[in-house]
C-alpha positions as CSV (number, residue, x, y, z in Angstrom):
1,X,-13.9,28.6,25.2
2,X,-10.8,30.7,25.6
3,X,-7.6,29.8,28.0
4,X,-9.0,32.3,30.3
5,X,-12.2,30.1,30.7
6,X,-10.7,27.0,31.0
7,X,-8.7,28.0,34.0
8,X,-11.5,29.6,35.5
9,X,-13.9,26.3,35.2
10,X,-10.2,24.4,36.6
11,X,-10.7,26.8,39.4
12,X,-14.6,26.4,40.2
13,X,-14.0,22.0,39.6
14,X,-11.3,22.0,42.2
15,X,-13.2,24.3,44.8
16,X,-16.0,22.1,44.2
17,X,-14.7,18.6,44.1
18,X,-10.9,18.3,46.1
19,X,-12.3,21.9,48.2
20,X,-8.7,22.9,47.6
21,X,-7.4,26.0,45.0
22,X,-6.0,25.8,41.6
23,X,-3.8,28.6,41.5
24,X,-1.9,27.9,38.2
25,X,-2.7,28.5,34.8
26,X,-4.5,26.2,32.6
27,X,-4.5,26.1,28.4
28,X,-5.9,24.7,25.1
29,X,-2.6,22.9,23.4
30,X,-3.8,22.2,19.9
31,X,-0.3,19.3,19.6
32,X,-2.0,16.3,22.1
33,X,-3.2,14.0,20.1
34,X,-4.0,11.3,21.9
35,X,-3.9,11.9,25.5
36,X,-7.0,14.0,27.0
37,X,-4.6,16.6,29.2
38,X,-1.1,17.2,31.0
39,X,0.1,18.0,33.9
40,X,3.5,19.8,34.1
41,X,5.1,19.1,36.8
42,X,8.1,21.5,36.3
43,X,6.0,24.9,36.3
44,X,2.4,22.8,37.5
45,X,0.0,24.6,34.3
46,X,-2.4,21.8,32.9
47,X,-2.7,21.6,29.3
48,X,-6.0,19.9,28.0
49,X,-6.9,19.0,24.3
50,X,-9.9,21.0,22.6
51,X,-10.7,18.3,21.1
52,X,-12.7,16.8,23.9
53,X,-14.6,19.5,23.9
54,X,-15.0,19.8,20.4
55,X,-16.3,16.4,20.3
56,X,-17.1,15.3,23.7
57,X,-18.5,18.3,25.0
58,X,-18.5,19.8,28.6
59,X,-19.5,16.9,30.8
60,X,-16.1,14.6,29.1
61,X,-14.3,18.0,29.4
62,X,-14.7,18.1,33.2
63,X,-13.7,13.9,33.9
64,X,-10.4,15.2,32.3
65,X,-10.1,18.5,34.0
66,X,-10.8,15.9,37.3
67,X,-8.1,13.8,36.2
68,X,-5.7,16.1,35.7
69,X,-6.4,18.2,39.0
70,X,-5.9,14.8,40.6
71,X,-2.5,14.5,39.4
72,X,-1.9,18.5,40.2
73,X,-2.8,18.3,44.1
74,X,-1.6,14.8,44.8
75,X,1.9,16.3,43.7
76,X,1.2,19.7,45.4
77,X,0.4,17.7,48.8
78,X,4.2,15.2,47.7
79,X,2.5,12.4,47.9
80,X,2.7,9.6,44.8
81,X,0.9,10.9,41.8
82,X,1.5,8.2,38.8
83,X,-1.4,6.5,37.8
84,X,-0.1,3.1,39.1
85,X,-0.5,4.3,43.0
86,X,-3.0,3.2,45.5
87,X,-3.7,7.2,46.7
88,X,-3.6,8.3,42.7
89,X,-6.5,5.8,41.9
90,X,-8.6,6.5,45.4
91,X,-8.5,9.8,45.2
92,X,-9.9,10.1,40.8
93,X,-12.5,7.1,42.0
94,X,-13.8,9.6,44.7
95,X,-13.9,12.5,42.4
96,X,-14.8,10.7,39.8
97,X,-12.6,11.7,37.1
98,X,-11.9,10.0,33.8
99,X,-9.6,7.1,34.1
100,X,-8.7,7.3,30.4
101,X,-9.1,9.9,27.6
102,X,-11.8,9.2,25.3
103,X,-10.4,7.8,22.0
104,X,-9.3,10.2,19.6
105,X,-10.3,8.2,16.3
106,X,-7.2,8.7,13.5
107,X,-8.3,10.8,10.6
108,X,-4.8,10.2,8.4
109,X,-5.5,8.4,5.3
110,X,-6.2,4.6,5.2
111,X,-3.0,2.4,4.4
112,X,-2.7,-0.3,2.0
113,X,-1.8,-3.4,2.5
114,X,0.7,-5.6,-0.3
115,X,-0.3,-9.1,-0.9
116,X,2.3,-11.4,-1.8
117,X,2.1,-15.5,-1.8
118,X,4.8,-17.8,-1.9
119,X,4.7,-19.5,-5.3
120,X,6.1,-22.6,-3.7
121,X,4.7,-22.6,-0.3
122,X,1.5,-20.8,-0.5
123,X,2.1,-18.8,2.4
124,X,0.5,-15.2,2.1
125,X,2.0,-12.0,3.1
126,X,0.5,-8.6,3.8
127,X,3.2,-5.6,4.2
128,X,2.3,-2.1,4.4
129,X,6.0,-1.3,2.3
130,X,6.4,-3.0,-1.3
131,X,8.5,-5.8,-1.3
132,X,10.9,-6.4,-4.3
133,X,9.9,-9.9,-5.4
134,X,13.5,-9.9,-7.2
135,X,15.2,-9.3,-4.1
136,X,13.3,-11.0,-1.4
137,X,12.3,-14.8,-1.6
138,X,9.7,-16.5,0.9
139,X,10.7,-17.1,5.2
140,X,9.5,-20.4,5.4
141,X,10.7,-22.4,2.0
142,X,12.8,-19.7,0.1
143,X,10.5,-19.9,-2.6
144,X,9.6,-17.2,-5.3
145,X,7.4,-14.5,-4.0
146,X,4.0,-12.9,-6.1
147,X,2.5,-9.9,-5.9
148,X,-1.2,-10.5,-5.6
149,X,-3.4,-7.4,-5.3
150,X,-3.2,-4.0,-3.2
151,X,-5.8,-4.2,-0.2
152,X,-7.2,-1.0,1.2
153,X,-7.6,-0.8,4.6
């Protein structure tokens, strides 16, 4: 779907649902990664993520595209559009937009954990950042810290 698309379904949704034009531009911005869509507020264009339509498909796509238009006519009409207020939450129930992105799982690389146990103590650590067992002695007691194993997460 191209940018030209996307602001033409923006257009037919908000005919359709709020009965009220979208005449802004709409676009696919590649940088959200984890919110479903934006709405500016300084020039009013909606950005949405192709990645819920990459993985959600067309019938996610639209809950967000509702969403969004909810925020972009609720502002147009100055009244309160934050997702805390009463007219804001009324207005996406009766539409029935998206309350909340769907979640955008993390593809980075897993992180390993450190183990470390208190050779006095007992007390275990897990860190994410070596800790030099030289340097650093155990919170509770003071006592000599151990490395133990590396735990992949």
């Amino acid at each position: 779907m191209t940018d030209k698309e996307l602001t033409e379904l923006i257009k037919k949704v908000s005919q359709n649902y709020f009965g009220k034009p979208f005449i802004h531009k709409a676009n696919f911005n590649n940088r959200l990664q984890t919110t479903g869509g934006r709405f500016h507020l300084k020039d009013k264009h909606i950005d949405i993520n192709p990645k819920i339509l990459d993985k959600y498909g067309k019938d996610e796509l639209i809950g967000v595209i509702k969403h969004e238009l909810v925020h972009y006519h609720l502002y147009i009409s100055g009244l309160p559009s934050q997702h805390k207020d009463k007219e804001f939450k009324y207005l996406l129930k009766k539409v029935g937009g998206s309350r909340y992105a769907p979640p955008m799982k993390y593809t980075g690389k897993s992180r390993t954990r450190h183990q470390y146990i208190c050779s006095n103590c007992g007390l275990e650590y897990l860190r994410v950042k070596k800790i030099d067992t030289k340097r650093y002695v155990c919170g509770k007691c003071g006592g000599k810290l151990i490395f133990v194993k590396d735990i992949n997460h």
